[in-house]
mmCIF file of the N, C-alpha and C atoms, coordinates in Angstrom:
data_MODEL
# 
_entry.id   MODEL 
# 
loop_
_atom_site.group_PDB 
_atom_site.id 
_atom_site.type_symbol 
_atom_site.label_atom_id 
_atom_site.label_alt_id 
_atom_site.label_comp_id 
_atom_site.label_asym_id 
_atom_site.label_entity_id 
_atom_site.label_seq_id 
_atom_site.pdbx_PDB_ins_code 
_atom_site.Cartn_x 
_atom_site.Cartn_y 
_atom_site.Cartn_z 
_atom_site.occupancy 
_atom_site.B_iso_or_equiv 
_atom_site.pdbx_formal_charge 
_atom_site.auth_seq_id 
_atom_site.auth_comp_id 
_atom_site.auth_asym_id 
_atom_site.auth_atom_id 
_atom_site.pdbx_PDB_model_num 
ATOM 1   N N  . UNK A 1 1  ? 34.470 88.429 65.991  1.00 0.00 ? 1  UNK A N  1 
ATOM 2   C CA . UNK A 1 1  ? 33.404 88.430 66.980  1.00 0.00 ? 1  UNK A CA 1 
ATOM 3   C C  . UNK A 1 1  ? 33.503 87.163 67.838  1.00 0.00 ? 1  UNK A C  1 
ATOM 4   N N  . UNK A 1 2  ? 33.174 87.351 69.031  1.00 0.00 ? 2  UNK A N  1 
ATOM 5   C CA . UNK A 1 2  ? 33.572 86.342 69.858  1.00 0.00 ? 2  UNK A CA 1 
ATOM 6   C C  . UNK A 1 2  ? 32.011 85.565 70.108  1.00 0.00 ? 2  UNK A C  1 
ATOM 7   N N  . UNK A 1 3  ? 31.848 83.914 70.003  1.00 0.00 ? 3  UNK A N  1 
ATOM 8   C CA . UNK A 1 3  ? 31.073 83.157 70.389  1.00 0.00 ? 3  UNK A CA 1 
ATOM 9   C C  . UNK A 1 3  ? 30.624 83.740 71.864  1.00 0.00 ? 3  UNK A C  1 
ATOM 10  N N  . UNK A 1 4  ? 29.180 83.427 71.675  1.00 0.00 ? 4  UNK A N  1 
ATOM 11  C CA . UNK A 1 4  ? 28.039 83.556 72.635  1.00 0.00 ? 4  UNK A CA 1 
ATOM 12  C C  . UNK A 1 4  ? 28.678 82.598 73.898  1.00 0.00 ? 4  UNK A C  1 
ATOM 13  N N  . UNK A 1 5  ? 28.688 82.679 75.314  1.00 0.00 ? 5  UNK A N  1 
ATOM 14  C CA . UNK A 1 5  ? 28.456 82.101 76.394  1.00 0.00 ? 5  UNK A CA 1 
ATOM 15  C C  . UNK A 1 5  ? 27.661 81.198 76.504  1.00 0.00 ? 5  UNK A C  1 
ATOM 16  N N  . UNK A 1 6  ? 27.949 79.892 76.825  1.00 0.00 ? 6  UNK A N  1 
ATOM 17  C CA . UNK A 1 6  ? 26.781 78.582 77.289  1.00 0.00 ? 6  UNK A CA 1 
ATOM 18  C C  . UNK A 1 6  ? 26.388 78.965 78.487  1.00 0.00 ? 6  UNK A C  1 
ATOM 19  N N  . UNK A 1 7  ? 25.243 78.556 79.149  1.00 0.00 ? 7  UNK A N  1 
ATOM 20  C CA . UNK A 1 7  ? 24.521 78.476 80.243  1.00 0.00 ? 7  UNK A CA 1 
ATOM 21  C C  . UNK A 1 7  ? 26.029 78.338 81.272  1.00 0.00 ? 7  UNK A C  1 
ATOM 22  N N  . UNK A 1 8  ? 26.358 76.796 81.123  1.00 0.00 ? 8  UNK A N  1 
ATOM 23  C CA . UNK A 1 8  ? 27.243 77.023 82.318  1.00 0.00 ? 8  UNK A CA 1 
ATOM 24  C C  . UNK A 1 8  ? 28.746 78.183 82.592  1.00 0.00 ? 8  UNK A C  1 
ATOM 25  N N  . UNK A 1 9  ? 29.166 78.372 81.435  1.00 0.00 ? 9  UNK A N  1 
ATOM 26  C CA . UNK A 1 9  ? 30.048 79.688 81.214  1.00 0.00 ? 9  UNK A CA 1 
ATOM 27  C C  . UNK A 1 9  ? 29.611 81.138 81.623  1.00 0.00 ? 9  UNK A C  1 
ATOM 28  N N  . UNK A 1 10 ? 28.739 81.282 81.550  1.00 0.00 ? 10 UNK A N  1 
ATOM 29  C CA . UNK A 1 10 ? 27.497 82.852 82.348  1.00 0.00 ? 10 UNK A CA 1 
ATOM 30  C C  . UNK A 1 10 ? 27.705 82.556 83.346  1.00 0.00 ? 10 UNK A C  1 
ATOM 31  N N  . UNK A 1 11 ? 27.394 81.100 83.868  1.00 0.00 ? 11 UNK A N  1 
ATOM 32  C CA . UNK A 1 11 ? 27.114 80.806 85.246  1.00 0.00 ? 11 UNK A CA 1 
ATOM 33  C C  . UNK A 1 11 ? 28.295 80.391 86.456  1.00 0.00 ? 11 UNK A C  1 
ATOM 34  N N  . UNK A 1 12 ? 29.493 80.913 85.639  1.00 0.00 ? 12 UNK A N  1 
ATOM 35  C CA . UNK A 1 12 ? 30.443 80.534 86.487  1.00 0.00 ? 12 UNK A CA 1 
ATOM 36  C C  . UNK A 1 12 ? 31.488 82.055 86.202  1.00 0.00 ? 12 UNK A C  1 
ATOM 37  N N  . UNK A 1 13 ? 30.713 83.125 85.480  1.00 0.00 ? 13 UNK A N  1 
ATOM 38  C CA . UNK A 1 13 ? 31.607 83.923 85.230  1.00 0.00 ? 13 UNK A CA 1 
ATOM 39  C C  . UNK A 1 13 ? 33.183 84.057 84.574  1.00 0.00 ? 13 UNK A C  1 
ATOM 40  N N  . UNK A 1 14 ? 33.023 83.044 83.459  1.00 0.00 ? 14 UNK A N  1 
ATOM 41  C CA . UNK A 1 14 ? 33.805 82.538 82.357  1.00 0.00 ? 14 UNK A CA 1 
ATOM 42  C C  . UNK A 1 14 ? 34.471 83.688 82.416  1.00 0.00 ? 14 UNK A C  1 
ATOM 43  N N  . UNK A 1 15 ? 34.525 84.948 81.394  1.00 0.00 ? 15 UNK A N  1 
ATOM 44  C CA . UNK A 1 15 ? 35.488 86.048 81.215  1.00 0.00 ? 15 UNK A CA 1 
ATOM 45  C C  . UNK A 1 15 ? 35.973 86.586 82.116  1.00 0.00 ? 15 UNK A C  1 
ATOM 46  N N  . UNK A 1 16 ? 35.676 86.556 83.605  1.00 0.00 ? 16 UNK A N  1 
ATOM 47  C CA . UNK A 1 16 ? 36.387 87.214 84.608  1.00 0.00 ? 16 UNK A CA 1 
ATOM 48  C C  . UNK A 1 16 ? 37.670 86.296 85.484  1.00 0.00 ? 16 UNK A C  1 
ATOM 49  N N  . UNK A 1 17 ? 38.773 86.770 84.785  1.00 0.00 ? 17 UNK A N  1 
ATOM 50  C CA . UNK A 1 17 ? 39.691 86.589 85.044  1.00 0.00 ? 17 UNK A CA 1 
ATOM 51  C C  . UNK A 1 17 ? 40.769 87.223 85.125  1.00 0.00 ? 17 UNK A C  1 
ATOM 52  N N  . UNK A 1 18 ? 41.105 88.070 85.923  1.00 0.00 ? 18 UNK A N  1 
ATOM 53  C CA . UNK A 1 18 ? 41.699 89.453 85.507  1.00 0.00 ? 18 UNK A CA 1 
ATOM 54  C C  . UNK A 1 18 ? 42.951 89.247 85.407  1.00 0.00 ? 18 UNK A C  1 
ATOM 55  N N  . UNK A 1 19 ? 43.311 88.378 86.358  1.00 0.00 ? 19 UNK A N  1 
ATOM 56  C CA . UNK A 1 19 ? 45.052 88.098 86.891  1.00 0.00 ? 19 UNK A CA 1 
ATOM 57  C C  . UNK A 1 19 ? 44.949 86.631 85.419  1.00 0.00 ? 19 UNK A C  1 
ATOM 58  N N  . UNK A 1 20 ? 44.802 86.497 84.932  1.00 0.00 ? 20 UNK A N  1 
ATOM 59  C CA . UNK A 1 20 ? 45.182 85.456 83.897  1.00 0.00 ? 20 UNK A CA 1 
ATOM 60  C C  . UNK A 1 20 ? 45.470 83.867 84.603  1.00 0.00 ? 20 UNK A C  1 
ATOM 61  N N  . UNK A 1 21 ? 45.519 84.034 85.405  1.00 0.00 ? 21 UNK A N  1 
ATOM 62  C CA . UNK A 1 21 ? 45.562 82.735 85.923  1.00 0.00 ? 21 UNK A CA 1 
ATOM 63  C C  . UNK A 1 21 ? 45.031 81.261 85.323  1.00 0.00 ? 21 UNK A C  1 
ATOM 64  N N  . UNK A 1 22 ? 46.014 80.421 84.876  1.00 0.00 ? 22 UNK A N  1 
ATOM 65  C CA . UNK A 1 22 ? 45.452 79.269 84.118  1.00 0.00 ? 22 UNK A CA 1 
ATOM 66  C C  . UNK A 1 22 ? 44.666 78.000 85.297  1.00 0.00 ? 22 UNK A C  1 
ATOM 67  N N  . UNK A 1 23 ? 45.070 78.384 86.266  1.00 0.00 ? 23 UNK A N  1 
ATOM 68  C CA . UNK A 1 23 ? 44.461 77.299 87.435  1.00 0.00 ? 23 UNK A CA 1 
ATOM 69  C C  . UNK A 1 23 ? 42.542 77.659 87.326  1.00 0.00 ? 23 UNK A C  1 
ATOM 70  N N  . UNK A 1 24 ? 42.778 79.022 87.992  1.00 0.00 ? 24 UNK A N  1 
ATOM 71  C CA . UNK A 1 24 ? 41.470 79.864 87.550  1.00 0.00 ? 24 UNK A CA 1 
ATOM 72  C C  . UNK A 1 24 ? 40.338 79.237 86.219  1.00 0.00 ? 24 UNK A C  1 
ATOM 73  N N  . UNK A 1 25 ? 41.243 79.700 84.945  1.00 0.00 ? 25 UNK A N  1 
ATOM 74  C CA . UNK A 1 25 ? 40.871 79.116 83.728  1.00 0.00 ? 25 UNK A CA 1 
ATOM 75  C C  . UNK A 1 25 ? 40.206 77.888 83.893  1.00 0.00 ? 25 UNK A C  1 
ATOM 76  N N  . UNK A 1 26 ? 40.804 76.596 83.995  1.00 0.00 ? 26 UNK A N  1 
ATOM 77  C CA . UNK A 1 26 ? 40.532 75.365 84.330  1.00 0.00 ? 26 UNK A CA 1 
ATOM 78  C C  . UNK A 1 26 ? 39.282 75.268 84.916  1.00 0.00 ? 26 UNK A C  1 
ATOM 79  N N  . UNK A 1 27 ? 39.415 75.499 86.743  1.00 0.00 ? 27 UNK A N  1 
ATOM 80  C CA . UNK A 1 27 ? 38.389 75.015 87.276  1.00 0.00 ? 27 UNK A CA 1 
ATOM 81  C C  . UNK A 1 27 ? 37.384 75.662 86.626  1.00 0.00 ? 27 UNK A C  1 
ATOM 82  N N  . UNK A 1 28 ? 36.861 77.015 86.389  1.00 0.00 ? 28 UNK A N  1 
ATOM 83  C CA . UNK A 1 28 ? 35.637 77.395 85.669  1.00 0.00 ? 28 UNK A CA 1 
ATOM 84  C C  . UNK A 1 28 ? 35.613 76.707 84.576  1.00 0.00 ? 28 UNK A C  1 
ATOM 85  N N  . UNK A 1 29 ? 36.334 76.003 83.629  1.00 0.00 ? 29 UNK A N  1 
ATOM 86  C CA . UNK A 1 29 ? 36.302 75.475 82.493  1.00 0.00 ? 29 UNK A CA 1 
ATOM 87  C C  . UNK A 1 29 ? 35.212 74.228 82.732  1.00 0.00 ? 29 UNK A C  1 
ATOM 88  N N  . UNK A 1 30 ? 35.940 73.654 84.056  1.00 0.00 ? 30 UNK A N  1 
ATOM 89  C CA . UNK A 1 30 ? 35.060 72.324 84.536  1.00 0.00 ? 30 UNK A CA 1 
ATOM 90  C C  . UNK A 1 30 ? 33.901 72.153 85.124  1.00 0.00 ? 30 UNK A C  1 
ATOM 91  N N  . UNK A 1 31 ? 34.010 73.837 85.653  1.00 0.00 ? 31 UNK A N  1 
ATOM 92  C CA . UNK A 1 31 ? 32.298 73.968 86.589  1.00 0.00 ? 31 UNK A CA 1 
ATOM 93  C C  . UNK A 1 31 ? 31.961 73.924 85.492  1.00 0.00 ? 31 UNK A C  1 
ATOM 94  N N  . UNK A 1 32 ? 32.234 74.952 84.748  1.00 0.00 ? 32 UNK A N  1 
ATOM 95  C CA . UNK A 1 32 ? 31.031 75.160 83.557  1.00 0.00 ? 32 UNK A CA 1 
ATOM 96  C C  . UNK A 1 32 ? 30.032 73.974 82.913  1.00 0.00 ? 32 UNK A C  1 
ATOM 97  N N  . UNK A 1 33 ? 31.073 72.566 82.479  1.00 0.00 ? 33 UNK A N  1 
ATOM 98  C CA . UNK A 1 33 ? 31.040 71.228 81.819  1.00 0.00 ? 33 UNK A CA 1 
ATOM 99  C C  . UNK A 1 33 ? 29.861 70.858 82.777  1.00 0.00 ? 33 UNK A C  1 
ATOM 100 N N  . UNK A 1 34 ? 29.726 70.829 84.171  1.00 0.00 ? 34 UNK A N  1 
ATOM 101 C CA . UNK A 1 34 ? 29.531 69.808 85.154  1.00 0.00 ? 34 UNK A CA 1 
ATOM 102 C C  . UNK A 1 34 ? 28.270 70.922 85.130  1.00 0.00 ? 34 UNK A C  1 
ATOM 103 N N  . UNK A 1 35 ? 28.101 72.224 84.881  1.00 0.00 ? 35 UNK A N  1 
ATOM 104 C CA . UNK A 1 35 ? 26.496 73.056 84.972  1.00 0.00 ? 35 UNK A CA 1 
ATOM 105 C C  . UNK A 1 35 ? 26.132 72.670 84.009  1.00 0.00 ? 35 UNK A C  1 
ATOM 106 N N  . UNK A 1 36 ? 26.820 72.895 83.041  1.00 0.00 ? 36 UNK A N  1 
ATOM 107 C CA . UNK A 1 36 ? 26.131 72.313 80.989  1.00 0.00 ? 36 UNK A CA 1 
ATOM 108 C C  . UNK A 1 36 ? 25.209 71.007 81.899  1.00 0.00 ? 36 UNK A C  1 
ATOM 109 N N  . UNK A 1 37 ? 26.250 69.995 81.964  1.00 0.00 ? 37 UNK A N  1 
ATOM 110 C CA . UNK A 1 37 ? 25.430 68.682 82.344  1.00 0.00 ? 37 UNK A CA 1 
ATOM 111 C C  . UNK A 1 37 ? 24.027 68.950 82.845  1.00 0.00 ? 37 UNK A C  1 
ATOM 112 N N  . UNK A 1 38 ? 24.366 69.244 84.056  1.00 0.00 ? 38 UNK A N  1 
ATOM 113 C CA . UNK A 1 38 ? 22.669 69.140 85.015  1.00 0.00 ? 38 UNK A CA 1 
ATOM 114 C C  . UNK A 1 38 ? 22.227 70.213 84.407  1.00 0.00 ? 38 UNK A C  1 
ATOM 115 N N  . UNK A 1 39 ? 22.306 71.385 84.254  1.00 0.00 ? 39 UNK A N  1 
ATOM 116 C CA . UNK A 1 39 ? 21.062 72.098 83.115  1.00 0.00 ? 39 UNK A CA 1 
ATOM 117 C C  . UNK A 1 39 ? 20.113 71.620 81.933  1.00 0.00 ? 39 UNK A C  1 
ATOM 118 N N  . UNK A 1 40 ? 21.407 70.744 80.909  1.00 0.00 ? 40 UNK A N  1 
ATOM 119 C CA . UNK A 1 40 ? 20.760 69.713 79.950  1.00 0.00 ? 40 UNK A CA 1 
ATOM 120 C C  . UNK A 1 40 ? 19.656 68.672 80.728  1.00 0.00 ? 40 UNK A C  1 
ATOM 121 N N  . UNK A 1 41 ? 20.127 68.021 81.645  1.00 0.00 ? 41 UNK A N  1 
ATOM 122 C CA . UNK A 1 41 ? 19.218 67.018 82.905  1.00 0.00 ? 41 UNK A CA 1 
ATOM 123 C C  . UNK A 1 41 ? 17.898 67.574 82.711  1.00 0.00 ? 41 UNK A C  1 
ATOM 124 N N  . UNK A 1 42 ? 18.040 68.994 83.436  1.00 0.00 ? 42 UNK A N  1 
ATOM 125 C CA . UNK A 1 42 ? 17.163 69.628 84.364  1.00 0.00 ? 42 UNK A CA 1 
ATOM 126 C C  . UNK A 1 42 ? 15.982 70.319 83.362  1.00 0.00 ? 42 UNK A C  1 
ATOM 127 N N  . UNK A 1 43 ? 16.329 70.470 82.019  1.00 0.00 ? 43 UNK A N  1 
ATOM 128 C CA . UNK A 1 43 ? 15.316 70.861 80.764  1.00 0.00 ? 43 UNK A CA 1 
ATOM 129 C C  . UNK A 1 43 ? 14.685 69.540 80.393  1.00 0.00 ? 43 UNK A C  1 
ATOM 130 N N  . UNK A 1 44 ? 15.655 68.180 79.852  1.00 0.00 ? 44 UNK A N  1 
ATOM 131 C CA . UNK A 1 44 ? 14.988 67.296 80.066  1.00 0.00 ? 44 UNK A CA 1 
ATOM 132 C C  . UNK A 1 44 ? 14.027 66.650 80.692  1.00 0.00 ? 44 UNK A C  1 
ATOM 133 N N  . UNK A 1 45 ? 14.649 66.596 81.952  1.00 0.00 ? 45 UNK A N  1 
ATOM 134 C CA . UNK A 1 45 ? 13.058 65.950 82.563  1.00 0.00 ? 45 UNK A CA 1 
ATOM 135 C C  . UNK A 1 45 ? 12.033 66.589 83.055  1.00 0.00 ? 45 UNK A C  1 
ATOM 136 N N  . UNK A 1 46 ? 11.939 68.063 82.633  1.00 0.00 ? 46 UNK A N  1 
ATOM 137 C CA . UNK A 1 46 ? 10.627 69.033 82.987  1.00 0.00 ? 46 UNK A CA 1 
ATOM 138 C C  . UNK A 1 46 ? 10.767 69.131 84.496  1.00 0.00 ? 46 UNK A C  1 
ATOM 139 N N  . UNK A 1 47 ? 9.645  69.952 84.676  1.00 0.00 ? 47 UNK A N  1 
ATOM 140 C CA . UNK A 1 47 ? 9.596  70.557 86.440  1.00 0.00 ? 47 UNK A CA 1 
ATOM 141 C C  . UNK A 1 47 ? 9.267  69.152 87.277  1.00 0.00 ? 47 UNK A C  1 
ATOM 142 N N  . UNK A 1 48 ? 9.360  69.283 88.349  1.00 0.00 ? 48 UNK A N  1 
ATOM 143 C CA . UNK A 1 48 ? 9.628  68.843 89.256  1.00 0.00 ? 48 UNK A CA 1 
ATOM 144 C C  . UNK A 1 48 ? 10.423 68.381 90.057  1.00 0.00 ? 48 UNK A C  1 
ATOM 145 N N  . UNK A 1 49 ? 10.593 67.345 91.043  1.00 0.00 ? 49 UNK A N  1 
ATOM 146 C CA . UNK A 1 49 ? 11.597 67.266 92.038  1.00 0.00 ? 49 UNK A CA 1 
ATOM 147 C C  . UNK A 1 49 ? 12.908 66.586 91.493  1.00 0.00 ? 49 UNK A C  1 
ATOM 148 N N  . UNK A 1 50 ? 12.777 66.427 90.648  1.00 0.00 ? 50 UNK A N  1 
ATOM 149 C CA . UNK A 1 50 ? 14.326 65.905 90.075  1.00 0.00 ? 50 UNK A CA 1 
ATOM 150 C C  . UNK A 1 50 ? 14.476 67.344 89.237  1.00 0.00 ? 50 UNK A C  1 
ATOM 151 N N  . UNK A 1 51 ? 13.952 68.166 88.723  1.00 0.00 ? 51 UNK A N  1 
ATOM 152 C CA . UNK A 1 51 ? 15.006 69.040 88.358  1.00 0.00 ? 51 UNK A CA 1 
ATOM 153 C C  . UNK A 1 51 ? 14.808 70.060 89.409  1.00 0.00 ? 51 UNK A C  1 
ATOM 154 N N  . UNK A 1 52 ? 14.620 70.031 90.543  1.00 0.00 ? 52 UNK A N  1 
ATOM 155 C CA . UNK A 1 52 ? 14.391 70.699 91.599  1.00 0.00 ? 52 UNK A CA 1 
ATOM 156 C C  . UNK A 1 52 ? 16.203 70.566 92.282  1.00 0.00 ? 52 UNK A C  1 
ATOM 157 N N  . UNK A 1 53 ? 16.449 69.313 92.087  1.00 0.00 ? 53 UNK A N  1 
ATOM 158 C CA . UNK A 1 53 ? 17.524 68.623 92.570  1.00 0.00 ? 53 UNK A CA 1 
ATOM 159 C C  . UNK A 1 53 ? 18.682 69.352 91.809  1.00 0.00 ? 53 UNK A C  1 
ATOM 160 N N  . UNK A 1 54 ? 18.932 69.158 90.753  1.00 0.00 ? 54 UNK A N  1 
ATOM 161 C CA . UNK A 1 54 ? 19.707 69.503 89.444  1.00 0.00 ? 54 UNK A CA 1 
ATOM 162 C C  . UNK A 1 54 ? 19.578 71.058 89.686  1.00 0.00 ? 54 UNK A C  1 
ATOM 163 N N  . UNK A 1 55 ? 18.931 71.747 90.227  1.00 0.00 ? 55 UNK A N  1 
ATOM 164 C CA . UNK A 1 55 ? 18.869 73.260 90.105  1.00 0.00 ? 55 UNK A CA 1 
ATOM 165 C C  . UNK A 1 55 ? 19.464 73.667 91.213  1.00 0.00 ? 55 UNK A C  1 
ATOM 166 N N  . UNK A 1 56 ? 19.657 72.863 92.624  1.00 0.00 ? 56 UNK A N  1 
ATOM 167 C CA . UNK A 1 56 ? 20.320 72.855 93.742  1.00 0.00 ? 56 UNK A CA 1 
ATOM 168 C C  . UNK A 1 56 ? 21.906 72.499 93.216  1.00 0.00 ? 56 UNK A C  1 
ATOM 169 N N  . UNK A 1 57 ? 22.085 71.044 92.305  1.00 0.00 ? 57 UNK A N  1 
ATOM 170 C CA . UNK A 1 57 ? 23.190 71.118 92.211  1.00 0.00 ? 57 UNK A CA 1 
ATOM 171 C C  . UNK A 1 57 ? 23.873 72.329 91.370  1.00 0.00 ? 57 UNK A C  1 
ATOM 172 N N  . UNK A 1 58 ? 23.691 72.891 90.423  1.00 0.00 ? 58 UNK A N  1 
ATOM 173 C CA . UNK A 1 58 ? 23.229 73.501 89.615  1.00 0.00 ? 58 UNK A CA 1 
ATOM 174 C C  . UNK A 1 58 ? 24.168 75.023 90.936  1.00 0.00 ? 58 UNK A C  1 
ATOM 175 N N  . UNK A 1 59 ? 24.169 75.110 91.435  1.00 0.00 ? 59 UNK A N  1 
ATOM 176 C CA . UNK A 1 59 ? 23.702 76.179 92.427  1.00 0.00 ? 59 UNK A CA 1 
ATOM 177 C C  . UNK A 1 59 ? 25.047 76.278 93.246  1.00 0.00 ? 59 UNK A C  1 
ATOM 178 N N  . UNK A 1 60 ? 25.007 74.833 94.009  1.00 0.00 ? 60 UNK A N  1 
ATOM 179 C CA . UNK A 1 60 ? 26.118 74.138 94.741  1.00 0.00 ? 60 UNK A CA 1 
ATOM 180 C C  . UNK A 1 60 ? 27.750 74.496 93.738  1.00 0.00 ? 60 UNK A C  1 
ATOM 181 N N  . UNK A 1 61 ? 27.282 73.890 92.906  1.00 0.00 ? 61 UNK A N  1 
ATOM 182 C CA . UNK A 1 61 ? 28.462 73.755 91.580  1.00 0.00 ? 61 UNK A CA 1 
ATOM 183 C C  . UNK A 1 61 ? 28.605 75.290 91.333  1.00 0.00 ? 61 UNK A C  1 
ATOM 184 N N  . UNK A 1 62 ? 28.024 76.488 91.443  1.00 0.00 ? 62 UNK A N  1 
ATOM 185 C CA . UNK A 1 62 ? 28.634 77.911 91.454  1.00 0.00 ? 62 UNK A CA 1 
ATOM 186 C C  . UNK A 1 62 ? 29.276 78.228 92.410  1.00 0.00 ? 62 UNK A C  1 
ATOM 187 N N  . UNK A 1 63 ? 28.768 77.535 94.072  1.00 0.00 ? 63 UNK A N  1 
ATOM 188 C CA . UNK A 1 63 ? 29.503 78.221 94.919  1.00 0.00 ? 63 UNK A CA 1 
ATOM 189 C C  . UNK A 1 63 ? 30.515 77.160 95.302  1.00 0.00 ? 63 UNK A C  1 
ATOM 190 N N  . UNK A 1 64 ? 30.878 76.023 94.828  1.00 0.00 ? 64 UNK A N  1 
ATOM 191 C CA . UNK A 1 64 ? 31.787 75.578 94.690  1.00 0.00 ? 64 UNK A CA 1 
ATOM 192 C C  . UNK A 1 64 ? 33.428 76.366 93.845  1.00 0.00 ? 64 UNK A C  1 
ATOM 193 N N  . UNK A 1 65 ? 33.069 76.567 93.047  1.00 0.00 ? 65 UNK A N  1 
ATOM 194 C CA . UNK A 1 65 ? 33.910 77.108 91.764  1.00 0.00 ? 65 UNK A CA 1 
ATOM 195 C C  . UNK A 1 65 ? 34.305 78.130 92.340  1.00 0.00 ? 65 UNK A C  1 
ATOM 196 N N  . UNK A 1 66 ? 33.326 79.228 92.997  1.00 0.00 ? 66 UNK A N  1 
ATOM 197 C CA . UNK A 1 66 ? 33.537 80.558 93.459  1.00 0.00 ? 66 UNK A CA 1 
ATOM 198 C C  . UNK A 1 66 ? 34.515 80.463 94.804  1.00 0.00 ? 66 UNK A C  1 
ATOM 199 N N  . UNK A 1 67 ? 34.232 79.267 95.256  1.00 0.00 ? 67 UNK A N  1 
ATOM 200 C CA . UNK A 1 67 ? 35.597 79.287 96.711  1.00 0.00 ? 67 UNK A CA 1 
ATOM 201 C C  . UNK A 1 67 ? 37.031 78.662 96.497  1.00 0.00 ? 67 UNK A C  1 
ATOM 202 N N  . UNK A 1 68 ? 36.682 77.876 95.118  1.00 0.00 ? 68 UNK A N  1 
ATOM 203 C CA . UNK A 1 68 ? 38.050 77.145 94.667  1.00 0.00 ? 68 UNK A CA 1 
ATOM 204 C C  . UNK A 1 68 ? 38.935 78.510 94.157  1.00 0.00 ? 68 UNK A C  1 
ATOM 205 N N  . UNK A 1 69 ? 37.531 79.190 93.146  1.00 0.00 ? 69 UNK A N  1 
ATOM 206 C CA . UNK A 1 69 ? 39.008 80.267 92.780  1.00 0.00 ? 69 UNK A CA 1 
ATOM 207 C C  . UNK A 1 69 ? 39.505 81.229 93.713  1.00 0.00 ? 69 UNK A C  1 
ATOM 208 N N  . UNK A 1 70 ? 38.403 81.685 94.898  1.00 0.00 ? 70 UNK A N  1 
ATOM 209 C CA . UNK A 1 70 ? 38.737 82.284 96.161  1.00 0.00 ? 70 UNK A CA 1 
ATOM 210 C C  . UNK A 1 70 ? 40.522 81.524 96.608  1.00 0.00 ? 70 UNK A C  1 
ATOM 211 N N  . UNK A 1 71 ? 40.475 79.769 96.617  1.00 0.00 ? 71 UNK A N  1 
ATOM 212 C CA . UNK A 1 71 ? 41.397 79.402 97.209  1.00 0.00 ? 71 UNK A CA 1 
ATOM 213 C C  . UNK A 1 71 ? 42.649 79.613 96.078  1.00 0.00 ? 71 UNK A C  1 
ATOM 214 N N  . UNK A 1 72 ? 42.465 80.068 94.894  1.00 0.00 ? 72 UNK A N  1 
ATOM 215 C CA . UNK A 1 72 ? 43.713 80.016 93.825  1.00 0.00 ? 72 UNK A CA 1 
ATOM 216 C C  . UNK A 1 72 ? 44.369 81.095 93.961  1.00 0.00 ? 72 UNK A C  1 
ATOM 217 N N  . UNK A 1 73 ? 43.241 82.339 94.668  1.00 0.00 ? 73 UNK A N  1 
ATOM 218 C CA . UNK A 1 73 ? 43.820 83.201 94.562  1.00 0.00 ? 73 UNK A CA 1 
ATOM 219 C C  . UNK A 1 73 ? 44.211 84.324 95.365  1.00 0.00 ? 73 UNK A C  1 
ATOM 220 N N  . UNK A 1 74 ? 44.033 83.607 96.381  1.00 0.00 ? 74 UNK A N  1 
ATOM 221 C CA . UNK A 1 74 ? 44.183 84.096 98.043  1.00 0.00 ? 74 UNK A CA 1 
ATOM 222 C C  . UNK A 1 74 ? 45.498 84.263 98.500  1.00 0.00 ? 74 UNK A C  1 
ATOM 223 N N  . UNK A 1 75 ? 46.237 86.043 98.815  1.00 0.00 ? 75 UNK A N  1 
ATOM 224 C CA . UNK A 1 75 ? 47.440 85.573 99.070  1.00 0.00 ? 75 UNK A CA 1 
ATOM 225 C C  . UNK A 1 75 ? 47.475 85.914 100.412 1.00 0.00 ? 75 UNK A C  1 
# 
């Protein structure tokens, strides 16, 4: 049985990788690390404008990931 998904692994669409690509692999490996982070942040310091912030980055950091692998895999 395969381990449950972390927050940032859901959030970067960890298992979709169809073409196997290890570049692919990677960068979601690292979004994921860098969402873990500010999610942990963003529970910590409760609502308001700092995790208001963290939920933007949070956000940024998906559609980041989503154009890097756009660029890995663009022929």
């Amino acid at each position: 049985m395969e381990a449950e998904l972390d927050y940032g692994q859901k959030a970067v669409g960890f298992t979709f990788n169809p073409s196997g690509d290890p570049d692919v692999q990677k960068v979601k490996e690292l979004y994921a690390e860098i969402i873990n982070i500010c999610n942990d942040l963003k529970i910590a310091v409760g609502p308001g404008e700092k995790a208001r912030l963290l939920s933007v980055a949070i956000t940024e950091a998906q559609t980041a990931q989503m154009w890097a692998v756009k660029g890995i895999t663009f022929k």
